[in-house]
Structures are given as C-alpha cells and as structure tokens.
FIKOLZA-1660 file (N, C-alpha, C; in steps of 0.1 Angstrom, whole numbers, plus 5000, padded with zeros to 4 digits):
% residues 76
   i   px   py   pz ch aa at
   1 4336 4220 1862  A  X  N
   1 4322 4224 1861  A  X CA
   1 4317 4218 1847  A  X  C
   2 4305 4210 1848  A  X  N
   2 4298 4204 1837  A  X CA
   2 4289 4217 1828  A  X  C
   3 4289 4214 1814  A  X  N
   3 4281 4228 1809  A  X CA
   3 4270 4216 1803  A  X  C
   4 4257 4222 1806  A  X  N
   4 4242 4217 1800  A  X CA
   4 4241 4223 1781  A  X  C
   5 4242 4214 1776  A  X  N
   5 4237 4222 1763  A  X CA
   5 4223 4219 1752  A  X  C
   6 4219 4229 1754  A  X  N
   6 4206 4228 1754  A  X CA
   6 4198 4229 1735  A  X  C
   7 4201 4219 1725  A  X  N
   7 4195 4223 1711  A  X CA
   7 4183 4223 1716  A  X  C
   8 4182 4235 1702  A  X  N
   8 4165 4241 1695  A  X CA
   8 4166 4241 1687  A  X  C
   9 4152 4237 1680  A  X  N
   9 4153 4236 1667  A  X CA
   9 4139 4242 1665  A  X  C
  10 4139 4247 1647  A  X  N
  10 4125 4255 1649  A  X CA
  10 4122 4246 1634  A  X  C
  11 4110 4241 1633  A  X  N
  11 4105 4238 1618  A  X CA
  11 4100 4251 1611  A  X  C
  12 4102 4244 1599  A  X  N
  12 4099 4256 1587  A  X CA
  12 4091 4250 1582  A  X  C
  13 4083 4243 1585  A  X  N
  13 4069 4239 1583  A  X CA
  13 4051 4249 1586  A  X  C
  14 4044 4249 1576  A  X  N
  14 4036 4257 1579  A  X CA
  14 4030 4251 1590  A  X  C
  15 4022 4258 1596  A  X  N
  15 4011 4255 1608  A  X CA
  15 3999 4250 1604  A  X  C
  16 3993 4255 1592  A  X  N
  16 3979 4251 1586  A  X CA
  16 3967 4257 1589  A  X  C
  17 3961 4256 1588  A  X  N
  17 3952 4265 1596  A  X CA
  17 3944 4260 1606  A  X  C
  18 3941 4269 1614  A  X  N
  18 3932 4268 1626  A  X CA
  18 3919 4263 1622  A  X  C
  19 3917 4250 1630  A  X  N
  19 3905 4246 1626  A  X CA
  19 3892 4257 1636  A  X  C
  20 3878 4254 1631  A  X  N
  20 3869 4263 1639  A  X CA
  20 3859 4258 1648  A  X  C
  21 3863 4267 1660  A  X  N
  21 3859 4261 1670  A  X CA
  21 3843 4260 1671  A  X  C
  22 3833 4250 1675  A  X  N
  22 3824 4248 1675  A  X CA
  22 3818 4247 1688  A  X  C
  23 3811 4249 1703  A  X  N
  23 3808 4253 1711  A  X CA
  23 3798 4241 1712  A  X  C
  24 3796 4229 1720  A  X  N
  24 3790 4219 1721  A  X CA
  24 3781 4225 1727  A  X  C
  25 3769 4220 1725  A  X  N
  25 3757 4220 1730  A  X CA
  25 3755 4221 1747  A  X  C
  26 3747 4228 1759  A  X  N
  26 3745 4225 1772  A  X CA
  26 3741 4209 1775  A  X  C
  27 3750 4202 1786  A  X  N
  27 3738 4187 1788  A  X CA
  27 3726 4190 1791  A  X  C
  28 3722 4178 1789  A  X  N
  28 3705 4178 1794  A  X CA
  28 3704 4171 1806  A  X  C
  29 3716 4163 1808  A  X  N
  29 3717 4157 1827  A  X CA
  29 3716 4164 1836  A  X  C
  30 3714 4159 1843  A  X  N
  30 3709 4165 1857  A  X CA
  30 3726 4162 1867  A  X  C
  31 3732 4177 1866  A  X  N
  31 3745 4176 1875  A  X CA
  31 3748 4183 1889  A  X  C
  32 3759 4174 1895  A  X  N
  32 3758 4181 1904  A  X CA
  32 3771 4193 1909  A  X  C
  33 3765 4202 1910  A  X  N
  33 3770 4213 1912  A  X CA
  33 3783 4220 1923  A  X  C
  34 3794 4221 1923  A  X  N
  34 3806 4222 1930  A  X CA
  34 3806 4239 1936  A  X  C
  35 3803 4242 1953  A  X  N
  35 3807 4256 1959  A  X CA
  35 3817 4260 1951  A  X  C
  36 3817 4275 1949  A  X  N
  36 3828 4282 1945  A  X CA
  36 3827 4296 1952  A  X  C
  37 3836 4297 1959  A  X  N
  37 3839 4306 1969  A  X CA
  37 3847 4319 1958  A  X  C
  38 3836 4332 1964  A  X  N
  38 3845 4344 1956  A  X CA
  38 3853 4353 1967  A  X  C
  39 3865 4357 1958  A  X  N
  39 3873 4367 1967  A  X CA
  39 3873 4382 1960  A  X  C
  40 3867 4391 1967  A  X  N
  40 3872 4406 1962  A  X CA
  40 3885 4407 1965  A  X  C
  41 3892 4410 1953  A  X  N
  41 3903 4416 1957  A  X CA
  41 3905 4431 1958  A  X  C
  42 3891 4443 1953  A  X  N
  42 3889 4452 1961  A  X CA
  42 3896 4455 1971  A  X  C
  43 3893 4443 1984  A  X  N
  43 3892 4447 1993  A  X CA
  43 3912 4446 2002  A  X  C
  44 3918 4442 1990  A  X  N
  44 3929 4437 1993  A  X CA
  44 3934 4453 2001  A  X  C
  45 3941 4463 1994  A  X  N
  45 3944 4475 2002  A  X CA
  45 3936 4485 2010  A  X  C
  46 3922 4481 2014  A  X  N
  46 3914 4484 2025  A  X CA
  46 3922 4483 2039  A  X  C
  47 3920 4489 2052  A  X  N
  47 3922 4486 2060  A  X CA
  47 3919 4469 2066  A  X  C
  48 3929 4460 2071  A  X  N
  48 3923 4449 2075  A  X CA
  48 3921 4437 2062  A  X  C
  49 3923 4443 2046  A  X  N
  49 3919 4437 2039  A  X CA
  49 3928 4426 2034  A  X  C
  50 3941 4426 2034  A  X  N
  50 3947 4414 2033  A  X CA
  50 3944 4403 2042  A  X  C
  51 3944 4411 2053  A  X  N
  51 3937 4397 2070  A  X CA
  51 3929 4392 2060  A  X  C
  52 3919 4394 2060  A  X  N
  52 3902 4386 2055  A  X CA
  52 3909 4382 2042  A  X  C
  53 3912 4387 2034  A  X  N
  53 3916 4381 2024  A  X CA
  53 3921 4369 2020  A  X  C
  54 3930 4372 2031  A  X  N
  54 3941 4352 2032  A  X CA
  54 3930 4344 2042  A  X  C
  55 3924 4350 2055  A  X  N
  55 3912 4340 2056  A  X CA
  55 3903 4333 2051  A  X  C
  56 3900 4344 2039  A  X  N
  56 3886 4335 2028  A  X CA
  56 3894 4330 2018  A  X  C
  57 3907 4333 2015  A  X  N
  57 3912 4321 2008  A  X CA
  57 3920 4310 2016  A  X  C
  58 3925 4311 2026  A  X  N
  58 3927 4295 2038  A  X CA
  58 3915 4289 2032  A  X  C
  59 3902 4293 2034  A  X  N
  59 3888 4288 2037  A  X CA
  59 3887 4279 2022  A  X  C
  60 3887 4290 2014  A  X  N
  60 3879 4285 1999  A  X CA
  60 3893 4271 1993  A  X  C
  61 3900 4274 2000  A  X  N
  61 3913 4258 1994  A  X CA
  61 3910 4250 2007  A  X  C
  62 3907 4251 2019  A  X  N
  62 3909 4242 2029  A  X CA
  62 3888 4235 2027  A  X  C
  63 3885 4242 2025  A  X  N
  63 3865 4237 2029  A  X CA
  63 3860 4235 2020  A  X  C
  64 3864 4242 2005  A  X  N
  64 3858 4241 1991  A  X CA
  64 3867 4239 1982  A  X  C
  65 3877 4241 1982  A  X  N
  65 3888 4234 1972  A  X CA
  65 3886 4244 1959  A  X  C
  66 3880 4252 1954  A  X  N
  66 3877 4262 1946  A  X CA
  66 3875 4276 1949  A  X  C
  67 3880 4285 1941  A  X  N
  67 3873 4298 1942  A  X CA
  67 3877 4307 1933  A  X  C
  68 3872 4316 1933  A  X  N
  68 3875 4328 1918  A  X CA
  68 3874 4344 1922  A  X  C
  69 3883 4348 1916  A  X  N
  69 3892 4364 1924  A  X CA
  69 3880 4373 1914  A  X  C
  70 3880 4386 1917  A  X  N
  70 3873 4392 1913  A  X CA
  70 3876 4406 1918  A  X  C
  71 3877 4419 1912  A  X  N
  71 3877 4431 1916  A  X CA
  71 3870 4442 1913  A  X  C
  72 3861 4449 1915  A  X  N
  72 3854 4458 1918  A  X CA
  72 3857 4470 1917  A  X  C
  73 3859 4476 1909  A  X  N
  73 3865 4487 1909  A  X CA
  73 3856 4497 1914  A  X  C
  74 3865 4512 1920  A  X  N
  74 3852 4518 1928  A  X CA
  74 3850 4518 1939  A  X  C
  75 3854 4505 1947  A  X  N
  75 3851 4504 1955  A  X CA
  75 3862 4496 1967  A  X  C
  76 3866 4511 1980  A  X  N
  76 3877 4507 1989  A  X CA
  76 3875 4501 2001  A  X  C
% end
C-alpha cells in the first residue's frame, strides 16, 4: 500500500491590512435583464411541499437556469 504525504506549510508573514472596499457606481447602460425564479422553502414540510418544490426547481435549472431560495417564516 502506497502512503500520500501531504506538506503544509504556514507563513509567518503578516497579512497587511485589508484594503477598503469601495462600492462602484450603478451603470448607466441600458441592460438586459436575466428571469430569476424564487423558491419558498416555507413550503418545503407542508403537505405536498417537497413535490412542488423539486418541480419549481426542475423548472428554474431546466427553463431559466437561475433561481434564489427564500423562507418565510410563519408561514406552513
């Protein structure tokens, strides 16, 4: 049996400091804009709710290629 041996090494060099981040400006072009499909995941332990759930995500990877989870609290 072959053994993998794996060095690490850590510098003792400082880091320096964090430079600060500056937040560019909005464009002023005219862009165009990409669907983004949302998923409650609320609705995940509802009756029925995993079903729908993996449907609107099949959907939002297979028809839009994006989407963003979200949960709601409060609400079953």
């Amino acid at each position: 049996m072959s053994q993998t041996q794996v060095k690490t090494s850590t510098s003792s060099r400082p880091l320096g400091k964090i430079p600060q981040y500056t937040q560019l400006p909005e464009t002023s072009h005219e862009l165009d804009w990409a669907d983004l499909a949302t998923l409650d995941l609320s609705k995940f332990d509802a009756p029925g709710g995993k079903e729908e759930l993996a449907k609107q995500l099949h959907n939002a990877i297979q028809q839009i290629g994006e989407f963003h989870e979200m949960r709601h609290e409060g609400h079953h």
